[in-house]
Structure formats: structure tokens, C-alpha cells
N, C-alpha and C positions, 0 to 999 in steps of 0.2 A: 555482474556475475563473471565477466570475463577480466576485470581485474583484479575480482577477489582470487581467481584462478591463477593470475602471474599470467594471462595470455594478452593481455594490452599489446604486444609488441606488432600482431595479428590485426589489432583494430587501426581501420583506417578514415571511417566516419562514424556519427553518432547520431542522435535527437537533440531538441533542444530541451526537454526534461532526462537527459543524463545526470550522473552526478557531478560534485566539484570536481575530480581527480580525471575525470575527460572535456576537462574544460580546454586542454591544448589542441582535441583532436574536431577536424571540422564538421560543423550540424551540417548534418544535409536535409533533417526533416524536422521543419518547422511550423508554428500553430499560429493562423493569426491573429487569434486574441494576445501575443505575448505583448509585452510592454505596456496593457492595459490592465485596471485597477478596479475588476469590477467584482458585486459583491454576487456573495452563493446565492443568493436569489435569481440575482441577473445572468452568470453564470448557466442556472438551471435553464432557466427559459432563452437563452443561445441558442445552448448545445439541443434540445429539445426543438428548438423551432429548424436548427440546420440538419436535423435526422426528421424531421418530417418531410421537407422541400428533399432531401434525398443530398444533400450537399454533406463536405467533408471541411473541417476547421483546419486540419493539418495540409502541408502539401509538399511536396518534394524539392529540393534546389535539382533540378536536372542536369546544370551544368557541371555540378560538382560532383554528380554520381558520375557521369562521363567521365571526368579527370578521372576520378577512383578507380573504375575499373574493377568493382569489388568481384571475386570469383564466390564468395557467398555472402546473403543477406538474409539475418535474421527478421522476424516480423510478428507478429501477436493478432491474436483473434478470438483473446479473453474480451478486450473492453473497446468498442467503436469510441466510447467517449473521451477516455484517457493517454487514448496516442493512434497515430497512425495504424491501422489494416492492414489486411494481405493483398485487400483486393486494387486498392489506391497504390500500394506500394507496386504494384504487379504493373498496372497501367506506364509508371513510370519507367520501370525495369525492361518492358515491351521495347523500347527505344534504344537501349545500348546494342551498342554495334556486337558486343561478347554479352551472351545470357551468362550472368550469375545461376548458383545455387539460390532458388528462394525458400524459407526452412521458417514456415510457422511454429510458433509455443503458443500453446493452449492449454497449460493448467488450469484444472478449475477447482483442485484442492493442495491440502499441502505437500502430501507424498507425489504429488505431479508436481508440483514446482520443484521438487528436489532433484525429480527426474530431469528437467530439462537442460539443468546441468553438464549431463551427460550427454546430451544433444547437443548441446551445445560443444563442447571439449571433444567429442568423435568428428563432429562436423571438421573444427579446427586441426584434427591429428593428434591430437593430444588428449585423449579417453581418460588416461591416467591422472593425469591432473584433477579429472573432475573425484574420481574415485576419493584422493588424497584429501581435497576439501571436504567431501561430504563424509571422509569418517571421522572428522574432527568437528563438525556441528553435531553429528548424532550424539558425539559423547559427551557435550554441552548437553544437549538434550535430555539425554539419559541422566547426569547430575540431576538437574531438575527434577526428574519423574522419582528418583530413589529418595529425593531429600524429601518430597511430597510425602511418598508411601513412609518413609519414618514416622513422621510426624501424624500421618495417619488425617490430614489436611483436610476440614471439608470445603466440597464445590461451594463456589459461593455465585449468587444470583451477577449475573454482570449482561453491561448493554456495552457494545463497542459503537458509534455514529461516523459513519464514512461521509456524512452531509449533513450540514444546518439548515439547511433554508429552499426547499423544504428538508426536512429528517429524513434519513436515509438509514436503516439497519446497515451492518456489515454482509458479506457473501465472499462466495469465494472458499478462500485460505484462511479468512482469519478466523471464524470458530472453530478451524481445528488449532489456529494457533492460543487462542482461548483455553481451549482442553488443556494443551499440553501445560498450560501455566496453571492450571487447575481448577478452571471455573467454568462455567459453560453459561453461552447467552441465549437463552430459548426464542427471543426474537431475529435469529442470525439465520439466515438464508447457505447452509453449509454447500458447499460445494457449487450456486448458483448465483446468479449478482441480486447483490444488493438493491432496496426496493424502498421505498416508499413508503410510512410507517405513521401511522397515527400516532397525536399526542394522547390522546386517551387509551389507547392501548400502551405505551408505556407508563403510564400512570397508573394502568391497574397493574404493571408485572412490576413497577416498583424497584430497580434495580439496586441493589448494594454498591455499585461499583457503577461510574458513570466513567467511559475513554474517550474523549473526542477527537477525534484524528481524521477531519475532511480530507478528503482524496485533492494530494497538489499541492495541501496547507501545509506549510511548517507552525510551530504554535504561536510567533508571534503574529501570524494572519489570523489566525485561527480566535485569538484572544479575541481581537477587533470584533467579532460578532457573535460571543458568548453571551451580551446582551439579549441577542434575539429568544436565546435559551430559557434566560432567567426572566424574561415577561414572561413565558407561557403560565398559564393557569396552574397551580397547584408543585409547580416548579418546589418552592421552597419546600413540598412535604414531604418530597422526594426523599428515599432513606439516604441515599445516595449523596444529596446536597446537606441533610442533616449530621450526616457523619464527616463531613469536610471528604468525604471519600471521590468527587470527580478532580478528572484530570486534563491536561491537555499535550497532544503527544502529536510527534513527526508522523506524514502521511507516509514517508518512506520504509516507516520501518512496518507497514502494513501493506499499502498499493502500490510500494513499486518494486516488485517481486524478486526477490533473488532468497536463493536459500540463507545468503550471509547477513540479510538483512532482515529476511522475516524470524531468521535463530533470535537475534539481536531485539525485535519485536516481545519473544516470546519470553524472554529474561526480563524484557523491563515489565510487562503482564504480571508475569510471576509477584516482581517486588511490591506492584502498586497493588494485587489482590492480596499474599500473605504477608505482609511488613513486620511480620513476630518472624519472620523463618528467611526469609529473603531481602538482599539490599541492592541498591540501583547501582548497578558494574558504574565503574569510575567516568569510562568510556561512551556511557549513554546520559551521564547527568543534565548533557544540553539539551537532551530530544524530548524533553516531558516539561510537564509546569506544573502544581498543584493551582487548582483555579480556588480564588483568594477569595477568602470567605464573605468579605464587601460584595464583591462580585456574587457568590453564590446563593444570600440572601435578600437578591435587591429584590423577590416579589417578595 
């Protein structure tokens, strides 16, 4: 967000799930599962067994936040799982000899992640910034919503999967970013996280449209265990698999939240639900995969 903003000049540390384009600025907050290769199963039951002990995966380089000297520090207290806290981060922040600003984001829908924007950019002194950016995704936005209502578009049935292994609905932002492309996932947890999701419950809601987009995966991680998918029972009857209509798509352009990225999100939605009316911007052709109908058929 803050370099879609033009304010990088401001950033002085990062995470270690930042994007490529803060790859020169220094992680101060890092996870230590990184550099291991473990699958969404394994994964599950980690993170699950180190929120039960009450333990935290990420932890702070303290010596490099000393160096920094940051006078404010962003922080999130949407998702314990998917990155550092307020309250882990505070613990650390307790120690510098100068208290920063510490400035939670907690969006838990889409018009709240838009906002944070602006919390972001006043924080910075720079309010206007954030203004500039967000009238130029709404009016992305708004394309979309007018080209819908021409065509007179129907909702079509869709499941977005934030986890394989076990299944995970989406929550949050993304069934509103769903809406906006013009489908709606009735098993989607709107504005709340993501959950836990029988296979026979989506076996009976049958979806037209299958997105798979693990939270973290990019899709060639993501491929690696679409197997798990396609053993489940009744997989193949799926309308979904029947129509060559699942996909496999960037976790970024769903879970790692910035307005620049969930717009980006909401366009490549758009193309993979109406592909008579909408085509995949040039821009995003890396971040998807149609999953190969070999693969889609193997039960």
C-alpha cells in the first residue's frame, strides 16, 4: 500500500512476506517456519498447535528495530496466523529507548481495507496521496459494475478456497470482492475469517466456479497439491470440474490486503466468472492458471 502510494521513500523496515519491490528494505519481522517446505496439512497443525501452547511463529529482529528508530509502526490484528500482531509487536516496541506511533489495521471487509489507506497516508502526512489512489481504483471498480449492469450479468454460484488441506472458505474481503465481480459465494464468511468447511457441504452447493488461492501460495505451490482436491469423493462431479471452470490463483491478490491489490483481485474474478464480457488485463496473466483438465479428472 505504501508503495502503491509513491510513500516508500518513508519506509524504513518491512516483513518478510512483503512484496518483491521491498526486497532492498530491511525485514525486521520474521517467521520461523521460513525456508521450510512444509505442506497445507502440516502447515495447519503448526500454526494450530503454536496458538494453542499460546506461542507466536513470527518474532521481531530487535536489534534492527533499535537501528531504525521507526517514529511509527504499522501492525494488523485481522489474522494471528498470517503475520505478526499488535500485541507481539508492542512487546518488542516496549524496549526502544524512543516509543514509536503503534497504528493497528483491522479491516474486516472490503470498504475497511480501502479505508486503511488513509490511515495509512495521514499517519505518513500525506492524506492526499491516499485520496489520489483510491479515486483511481473506484473508477476501475465502477468500469466493472457498469459493464455488469449492461449486459445485465447473472450471479453465478462460486466457492473461492483460502486452504487445502484441511478446506478453508474464504472471509473477510473476499466475498465482497466476489460481489463486485459479480458472483457471490454462499459458503463465504463475509466480513469474518475464514473457517473450516466440509467436503459434503460443498458437494451439495456444487459450485460453478472453483478459485483456489491458499493464503501464502502462489499458484505454482498451490498446483503441488491440487491432487489432495481431486481424490476427494465426487470431485469429478463437481459442475465446477465438469466445466474445466476451476482455477488457480495468487494468494496476494486476495490475503495480502492492499486496496491496489484486492482491485487487481477483483478484475481477474470478474474475467474467470464472465469470460463472454471480461478478459484477464495483460498485467495479471502470471497470477492465475486454469488447473489442467488431466489434473481435474483424476477421480
Amino acid at each position: 500500500m505504501i508503495y502503491d502510494m509513491g510513500l516508500q521513500d518513508m519506509l524504513y523496515g518491512v516483513t518478510f512476506e512483503c512484496p518483491p519491490e521491498a526486497a532492498d528494505k530491511p525485514r525486521v519481522v520474521r517467521c520461523r517456519l521460513e525456508g521450510h517446505h512444509y505442506s497445507s496439512e502440516e502447515i495447519d497443525r503448526i500454526f494450530s498447535a503454536s496458538k494453542a501452547q499460546g506461542k507466536s511463529l513470527y518474532y521481531v529482529e530487535e536489534n534492527l528495530l533499535q537501528e531504525i528508530a521507526p517514529d511509527v509502526i504499522f501492525t494488523q490484528d485481522v489474522c494471528e496466523v498470517c503475520q505478526i500482531d499488535t500485541a507481539c509487536t508492542a512487546a518488542a516496541v516496549a524496549k526502544l529507548p524512543k516509543q514509536p506511533a503503534l497504528i493497528a489495521l483491522t479491516p474486516n471487509n472490503l470498504e475497511q481495507v480501502f479505508g486503511t489507506a488513509v490511515t495509512v497516508a495521514a499517519a505518513l502526512g500525506r492524506e492526499e496521496a491516499a485520496y489520489r489512489y483510491l479515486a483511481g481504483l473506484q473508477e476501475r471498480t465502477d468500469r466493472l459494475t457498469d459493464t455488469l449492469r449492461a449486459h445485465r450479468s447473472p450471479l453465478k454460484r462460486i466457492m473461492l478456497l483460502e486452504w487445502i488441506e484441511p478446506v478453508y472458505n474464504c472471509g473477510h474481503w473476499i466475498p465482497y470482492q466476489i460481489a463486485h465481480a459479480g458472483s457471490i459465494d454462499m459458503l463465504s464468511n463475509p466480513g469474518g475469517d475464514s473457517i473450516v468447511t466440509s467436503w459434503d457441504k460443498i458437494i451439495r452447493y456444487d459450485p460453478e466456479v472453483l478459485v483456489i488461492a491458499p493464503c501464502g501460495f502462489h499458484i505454482a505451490r498451490a498446483a503441488e497439491e491440487l491432487d489432495l482436491l481431486c481424490r476427494k469423493p465426487g470431485w469429478a462431479q463437481l459442475q465446477a470440474v465438469r466445466n474445466n471452470a476451476v482455477y488457480l490463483a495468487d494468494y496476494d491478490l486476495f490475503t495480502q490486503p492492499s486496496p491496489g491489490t484486492l482491485t487487481d483481485g477483483i478484475e481477474l474474478l470478474a474475467a474467470l466468472f464472465h469470460p463472454a464480457i471480461f478478459s484477464v488485463p495483460a498485467h495479471l496473466q502470471h497470477k492465475y492458471l486454469p488447473a489442467t483438465a488431466s489434473a481435474l479428472h483424476y477421480a
